[in-house]
C-alpha positions as CSV (number, residue, x, y, z in Angstrom):
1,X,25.0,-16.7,-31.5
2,X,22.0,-15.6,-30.1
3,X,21.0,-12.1,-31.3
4,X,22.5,-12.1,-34.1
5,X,22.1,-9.6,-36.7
6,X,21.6,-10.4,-40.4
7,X,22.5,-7.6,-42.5
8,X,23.1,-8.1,-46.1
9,X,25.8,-7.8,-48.1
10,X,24.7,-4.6,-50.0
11,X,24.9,-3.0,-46.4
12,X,28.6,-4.0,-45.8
13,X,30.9,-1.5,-44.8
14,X,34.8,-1.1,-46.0
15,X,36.9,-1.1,-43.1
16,X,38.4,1.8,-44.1
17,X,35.2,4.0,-43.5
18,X,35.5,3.3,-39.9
19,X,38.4,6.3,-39.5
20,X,35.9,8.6,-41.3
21,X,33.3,6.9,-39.0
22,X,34.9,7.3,-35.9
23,X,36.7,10.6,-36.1
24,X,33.6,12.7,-37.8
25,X,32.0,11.2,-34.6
26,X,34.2,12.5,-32.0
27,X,35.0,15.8,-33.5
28,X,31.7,18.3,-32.7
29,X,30.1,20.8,-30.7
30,X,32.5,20.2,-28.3
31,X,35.7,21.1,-30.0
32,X,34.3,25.0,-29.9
33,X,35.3,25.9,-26.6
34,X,36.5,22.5,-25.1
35,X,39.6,24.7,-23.9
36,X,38.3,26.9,-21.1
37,X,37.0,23.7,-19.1
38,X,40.2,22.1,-19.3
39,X,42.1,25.0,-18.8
40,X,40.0,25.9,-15.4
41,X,41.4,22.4,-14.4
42,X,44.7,22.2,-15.8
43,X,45.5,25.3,-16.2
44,X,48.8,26.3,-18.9
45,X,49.3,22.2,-18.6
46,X,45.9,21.5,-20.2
47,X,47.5,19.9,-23.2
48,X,48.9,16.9,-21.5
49,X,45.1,16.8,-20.2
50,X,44.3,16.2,-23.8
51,X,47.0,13.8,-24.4
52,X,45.5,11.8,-21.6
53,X,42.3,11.9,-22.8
54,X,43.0,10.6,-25.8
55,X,45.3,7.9,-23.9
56,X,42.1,6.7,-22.1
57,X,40.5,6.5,-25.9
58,X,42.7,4.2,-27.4
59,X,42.4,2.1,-23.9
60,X,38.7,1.7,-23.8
61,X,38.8,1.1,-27.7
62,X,40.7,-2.3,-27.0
63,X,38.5,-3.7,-24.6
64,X,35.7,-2.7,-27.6
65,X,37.0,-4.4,-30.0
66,X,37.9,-7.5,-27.2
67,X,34.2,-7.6,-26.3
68,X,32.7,-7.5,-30.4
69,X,35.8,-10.5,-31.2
70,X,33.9,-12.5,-28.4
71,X,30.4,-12.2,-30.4
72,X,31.7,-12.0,-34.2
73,X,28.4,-10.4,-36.4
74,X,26.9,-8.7,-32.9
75,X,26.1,-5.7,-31.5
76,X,26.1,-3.9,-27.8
77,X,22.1,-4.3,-28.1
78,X,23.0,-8.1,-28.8
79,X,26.1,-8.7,-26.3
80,X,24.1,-6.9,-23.2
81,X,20.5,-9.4,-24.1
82,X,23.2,-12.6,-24.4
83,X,25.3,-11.9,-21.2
84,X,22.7,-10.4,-18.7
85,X,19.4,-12.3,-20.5
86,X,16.7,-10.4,-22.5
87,X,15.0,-8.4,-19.8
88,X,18.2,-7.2,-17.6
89,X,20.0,-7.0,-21.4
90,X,16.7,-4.9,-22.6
91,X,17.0,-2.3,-19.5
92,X,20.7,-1.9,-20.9
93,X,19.7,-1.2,-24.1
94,X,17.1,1.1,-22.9
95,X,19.7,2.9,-20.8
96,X,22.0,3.2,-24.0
97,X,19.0,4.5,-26.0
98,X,18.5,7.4,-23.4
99,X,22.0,8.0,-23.3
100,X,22.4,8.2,-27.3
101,X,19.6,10.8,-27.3
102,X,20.9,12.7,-24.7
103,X,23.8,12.8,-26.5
104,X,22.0,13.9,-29.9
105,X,20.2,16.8,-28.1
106,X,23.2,18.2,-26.0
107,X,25.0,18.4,-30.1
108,X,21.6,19.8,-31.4
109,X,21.2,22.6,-28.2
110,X,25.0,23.7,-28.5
111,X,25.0,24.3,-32.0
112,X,22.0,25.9,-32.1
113,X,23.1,28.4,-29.5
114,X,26.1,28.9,-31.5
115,X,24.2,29.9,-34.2
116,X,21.7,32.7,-32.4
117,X,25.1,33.8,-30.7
118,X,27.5,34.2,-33.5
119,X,25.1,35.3,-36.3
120,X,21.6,35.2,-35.8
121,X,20.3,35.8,-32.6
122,X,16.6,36.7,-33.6
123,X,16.3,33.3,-35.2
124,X,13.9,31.3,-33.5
125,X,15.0,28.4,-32.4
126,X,12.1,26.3,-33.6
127,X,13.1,27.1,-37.4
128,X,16.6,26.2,-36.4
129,X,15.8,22.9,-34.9
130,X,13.4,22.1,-37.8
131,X,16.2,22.6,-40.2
132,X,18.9,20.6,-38.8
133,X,16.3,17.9,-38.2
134,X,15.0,17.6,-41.4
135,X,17.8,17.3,-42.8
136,X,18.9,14.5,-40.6
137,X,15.9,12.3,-40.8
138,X,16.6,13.1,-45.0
139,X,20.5,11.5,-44.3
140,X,19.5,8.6,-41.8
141,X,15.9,7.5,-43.8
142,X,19.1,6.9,-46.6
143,X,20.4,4.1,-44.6
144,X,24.0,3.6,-42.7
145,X,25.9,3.8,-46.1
146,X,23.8,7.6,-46.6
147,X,25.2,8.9,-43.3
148,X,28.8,7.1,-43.1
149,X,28.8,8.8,-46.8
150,X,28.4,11.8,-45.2
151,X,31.1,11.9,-42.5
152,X,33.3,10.7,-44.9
153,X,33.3,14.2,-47.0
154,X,32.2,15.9,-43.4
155,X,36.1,15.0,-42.7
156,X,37.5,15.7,-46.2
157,X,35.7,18.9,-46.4
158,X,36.6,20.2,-43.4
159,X,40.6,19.2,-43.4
160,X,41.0,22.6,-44.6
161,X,39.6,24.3,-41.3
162,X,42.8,23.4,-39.3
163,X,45.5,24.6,-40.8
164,X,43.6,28.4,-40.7
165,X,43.5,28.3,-37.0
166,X,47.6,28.1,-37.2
167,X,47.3,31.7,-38.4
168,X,47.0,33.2,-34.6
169,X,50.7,31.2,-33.9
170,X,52.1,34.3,-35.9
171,X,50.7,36.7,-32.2
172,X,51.3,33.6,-29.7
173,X,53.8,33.2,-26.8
174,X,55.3,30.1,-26.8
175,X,56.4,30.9,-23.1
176,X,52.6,30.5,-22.0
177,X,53.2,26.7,-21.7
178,X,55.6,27.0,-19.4
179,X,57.0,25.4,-16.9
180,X,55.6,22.0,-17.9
181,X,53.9,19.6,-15.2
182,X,53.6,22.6,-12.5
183,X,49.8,21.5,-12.2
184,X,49.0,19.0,-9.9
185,X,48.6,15.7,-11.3
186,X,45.5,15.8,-9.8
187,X,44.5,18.6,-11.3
188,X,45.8,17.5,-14.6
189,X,43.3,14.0,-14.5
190,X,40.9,16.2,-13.9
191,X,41.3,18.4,-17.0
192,X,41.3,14.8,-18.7
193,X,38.3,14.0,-17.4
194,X,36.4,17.4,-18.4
195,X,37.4,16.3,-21.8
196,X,34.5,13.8,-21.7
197,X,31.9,15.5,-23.4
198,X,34.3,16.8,-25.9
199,X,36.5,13.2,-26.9
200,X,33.1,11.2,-26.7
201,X,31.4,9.6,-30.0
202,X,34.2,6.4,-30.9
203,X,31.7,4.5,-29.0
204,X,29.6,4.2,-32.4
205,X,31.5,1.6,-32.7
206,X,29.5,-0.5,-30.3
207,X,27.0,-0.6,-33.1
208,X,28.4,-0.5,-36.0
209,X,30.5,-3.2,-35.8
210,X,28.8,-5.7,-37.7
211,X,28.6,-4.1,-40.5
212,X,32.3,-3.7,-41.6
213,X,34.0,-6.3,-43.6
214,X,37.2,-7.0,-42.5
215,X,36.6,-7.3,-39.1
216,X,40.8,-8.2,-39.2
217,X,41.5,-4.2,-39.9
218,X,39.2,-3.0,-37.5
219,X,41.8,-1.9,-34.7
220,X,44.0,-0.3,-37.4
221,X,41.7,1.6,-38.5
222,X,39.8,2.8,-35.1
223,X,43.1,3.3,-33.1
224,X,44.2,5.8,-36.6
225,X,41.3,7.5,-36.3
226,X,41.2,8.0,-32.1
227,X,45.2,9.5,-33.1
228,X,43.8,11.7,-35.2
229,X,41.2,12.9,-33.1
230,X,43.6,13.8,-30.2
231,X,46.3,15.2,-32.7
232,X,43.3,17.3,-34.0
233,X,42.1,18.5,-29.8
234,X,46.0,19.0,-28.8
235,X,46.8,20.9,-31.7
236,X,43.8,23.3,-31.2
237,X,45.0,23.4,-27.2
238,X,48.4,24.2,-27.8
239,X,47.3,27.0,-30.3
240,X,44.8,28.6,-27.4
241,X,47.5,28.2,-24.7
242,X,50.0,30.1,-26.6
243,X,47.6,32.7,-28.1
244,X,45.2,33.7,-25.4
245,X,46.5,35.2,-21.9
246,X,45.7,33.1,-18.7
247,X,42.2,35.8,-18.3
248,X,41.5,35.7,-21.4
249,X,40.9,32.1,-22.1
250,X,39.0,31.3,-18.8
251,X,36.7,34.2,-19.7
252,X,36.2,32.8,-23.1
253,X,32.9,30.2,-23.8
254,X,33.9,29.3,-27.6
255,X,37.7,29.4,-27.9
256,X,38.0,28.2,-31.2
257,X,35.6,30.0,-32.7
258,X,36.9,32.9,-31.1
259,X,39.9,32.3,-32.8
260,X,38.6,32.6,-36.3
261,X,37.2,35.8,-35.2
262,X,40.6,37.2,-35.6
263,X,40.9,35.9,-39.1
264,X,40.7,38.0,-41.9
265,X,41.2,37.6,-45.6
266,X,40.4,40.5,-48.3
267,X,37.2,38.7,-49.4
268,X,36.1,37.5,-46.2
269,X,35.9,40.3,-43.2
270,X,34.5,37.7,-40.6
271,X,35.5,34.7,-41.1
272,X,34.2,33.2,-37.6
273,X,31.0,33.5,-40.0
274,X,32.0,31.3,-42.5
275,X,33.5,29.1,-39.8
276,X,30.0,28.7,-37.7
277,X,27.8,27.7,-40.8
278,X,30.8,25.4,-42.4
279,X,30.5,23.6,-38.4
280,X,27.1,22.3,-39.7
281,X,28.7,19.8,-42.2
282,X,30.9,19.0,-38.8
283,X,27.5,18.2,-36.6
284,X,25.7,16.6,-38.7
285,X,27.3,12.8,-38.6
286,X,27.4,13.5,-35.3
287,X,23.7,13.7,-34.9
288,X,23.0,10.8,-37.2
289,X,25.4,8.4,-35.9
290,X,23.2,8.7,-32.5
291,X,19.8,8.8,-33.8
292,X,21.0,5.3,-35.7
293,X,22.3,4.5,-32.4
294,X,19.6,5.2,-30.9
295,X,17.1,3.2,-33.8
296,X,19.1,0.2,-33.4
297,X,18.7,0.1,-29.2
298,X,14.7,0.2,-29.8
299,X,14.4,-2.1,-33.0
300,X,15.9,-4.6,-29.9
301,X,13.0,-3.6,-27.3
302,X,10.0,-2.8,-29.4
303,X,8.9,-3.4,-33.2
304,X,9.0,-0.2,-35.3
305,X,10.2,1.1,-38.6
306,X,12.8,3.3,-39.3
307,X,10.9,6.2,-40.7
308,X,8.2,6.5,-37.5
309,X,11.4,6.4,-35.3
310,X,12.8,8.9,-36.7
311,X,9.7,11.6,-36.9
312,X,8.8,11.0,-33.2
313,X,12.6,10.9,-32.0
314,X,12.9,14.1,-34.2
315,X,10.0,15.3,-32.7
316,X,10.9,14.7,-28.8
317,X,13.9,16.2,-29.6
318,X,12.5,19.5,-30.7
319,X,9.9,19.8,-28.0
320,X,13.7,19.5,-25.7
321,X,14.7,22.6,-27.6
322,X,12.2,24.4,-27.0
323,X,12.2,24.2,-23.7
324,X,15.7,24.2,-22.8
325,X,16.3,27.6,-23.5
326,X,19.2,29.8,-21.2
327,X,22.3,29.3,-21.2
328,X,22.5,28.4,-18.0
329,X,20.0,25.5,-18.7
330,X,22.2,24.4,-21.4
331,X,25.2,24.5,-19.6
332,X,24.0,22.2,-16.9
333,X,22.6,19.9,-19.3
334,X,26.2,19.4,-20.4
335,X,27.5,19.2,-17.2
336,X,25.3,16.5,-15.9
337,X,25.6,14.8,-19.5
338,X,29.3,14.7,-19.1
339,X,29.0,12.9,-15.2
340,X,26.9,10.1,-17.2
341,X,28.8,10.1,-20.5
342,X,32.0,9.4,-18.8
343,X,30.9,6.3,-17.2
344,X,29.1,5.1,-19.9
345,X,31.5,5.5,-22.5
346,X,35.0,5.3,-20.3
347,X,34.0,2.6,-17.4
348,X,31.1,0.3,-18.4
349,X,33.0,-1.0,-21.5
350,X,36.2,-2.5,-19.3
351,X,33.5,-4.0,-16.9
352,X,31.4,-5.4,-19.9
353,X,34.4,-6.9,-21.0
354,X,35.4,-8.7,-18.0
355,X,31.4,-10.1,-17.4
356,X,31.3,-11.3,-21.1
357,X,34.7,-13.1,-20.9
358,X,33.9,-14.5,-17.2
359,X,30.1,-15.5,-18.9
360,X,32.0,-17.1,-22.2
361,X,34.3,-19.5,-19.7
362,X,31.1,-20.0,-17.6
363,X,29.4,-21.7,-20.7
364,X,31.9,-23.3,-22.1
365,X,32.8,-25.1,-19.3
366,X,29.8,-25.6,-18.5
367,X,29.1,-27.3,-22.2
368,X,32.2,-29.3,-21.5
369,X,30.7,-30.8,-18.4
370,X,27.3,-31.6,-20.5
């Protein structure tokens, strides 16, 4: 197959990984205040938003994994140069590299506005940036067994989170959620399609395909972890519906973080503090999942090792930091990021699928003929 990539077998991946892959991908900045947007959509019926989401997920998955079955040991950066040709396949996999850093820097932005908002704001965000991004190029110069490593204990570490956010049930008003399916169902797909920039991530997958093993447990393991995900989103929606008043939650930017503000325990006064730094061991597959990504769309347009990627993509991205600074600025970054994102992620996968099956018949018939 042309393209093809040779990875050895030291660099193999347990199929198992790929929940821990998948789902420390998908769960981020986003899942801070995710609520409010859907809520301004779908109002107290924002939850079946979520369900739909997730829905759309497990859908786009499929034709995923349909697409990598066609081209066994490949990648997207391989599928896109063998169906279009190298230099239509190339721009692909240059659009895919912009979109992967995009989607590094919106994670990287948000959470370091988090971080001046909730507990430092005189913190420069310069030293910020620096940190997080040192300690990413430390995790991806590692290799891909360094950083799936790490959103395997990012998940296990961090299974403890969720159940304290049930806490707020004991205040909440079960009544808020009703009468279910007043919303429009317009207005409902819509709230499903705000969840964009929150549900995003499972399309890692594109990439690191050929590196798992048993490419037999592959859906198993994806569709488990894409459940999860939404089990993890809806039960986080449900709690915010029920807890916060109809004001309340449109007026408020980081929901969930909001609602550990209301958390106390005798050793730990604010625990929204402990909550905000702990989010860093959330974000941080997150960001290393695209900036591999990202490595492995230019290693298939331009020669370059792994360690000057990394330093100038690190760089570019903290330049970006600098100068998007306001809120405002941020907000509209995510915003237009999300229009992209949704296509990218949600629609170009079903038509790759059909091209590559309609270019796979082409050829073989075509073979036949010969």
């Amino acid at each position: 197959m042309k393209s093809s990539i040779k990875i050895s077998q030291n660099e193999m991946l347990n199929a198992f990984l790929l929940f821990f892959v998948i789902h420390s991908a998908q769960i981020g900045v986003g899942v801070q205040g995710f609520q409010r947007v859907v809520y301004q959509d779908a109002k107290h019926d924002a939850w079946i938003s979520v369900i739909i989401a997730g829905l759309a997920t497990h859908i786009v998955v499929f034709f995923m994994i349909k697409t990598l079955e066609l081209y066994g040991s490949n990648d997207l950066y391989g599928i896109h140069q063998d169906v279009y040709g190298k230099l239509i396949g190339n721009l692909l996999n240059a659009t895919y590299l912009i979109y992967c850093s995009f989607a590094f820097f919106s994670i990287l932005r948000n959470y370091i506005e988090v971080i001046q908002t909730w507990i430092f704001p005189g913190l420069g965000t310069w030293f910020i940036s620096s940190t997080l991004l040192l300690i990413v190029i430390y995790a991806f110069t590692g290799g891909l067994r360094v950083i799936v490593g790490v959103s395997f204990f990012s998940v296990i570490l961090s299974l403890w989170l969720l159940p304290i956010l049930t806490i707020p049930l004991e205040y909440s008003t079960a009544a808020n959620l009703l009468p279910i399916l007043e919303t429009k169902i317009s207005s409902i797909l819509k709230g499903a399609h705000s969840m964009t920039f929150t549900i995003i991530g499972f399309e890692i997958l594109y990439s690191i395909y050929p590196y798992i093993k048993e490419k037999e447990k592959v859906k198993k393991h994806a569709h488990l972890a894409l459940l999860a995900t939404t089990l993890v989103y809806l039960s986080i929606m449900l709690i915010s519906i029920t807890y916060y008043s109809e004001g309340k939650l449109l007026k408020t930017v980081w929901a969930t973080l909001t609602l550990f503000s209301f958390i106390s325990f005798p050793f730990v006064e604010r625990f929204e503090y402990v909550a905000v730094c702990y989010w860093m061991l959330i974000i941080i597959p997150n960001l290393c999942f695209y900036v591999w990504a990202a490595y492995r769309a230019t290693t298939r347009i331009v020669k370059i090792s792994g360690s000057k990627f990394v330093w100038l993509f690190s760089f570019v991205a903290l330049i970006g930091t600098l100068v998007v600074q306001s809120r405002i600025q941020i907000n509209s970054f995510n915003n237009e990021f999300a229009k992209y994102a949704f296509y990218i992620v949600f629609v170009y996968p079903i038509f790759l699928y059909l091209v590559a099956v309609a270019k796979k018949k082409f050829t073989t018939k075509k073979e036949q003929e010969e």
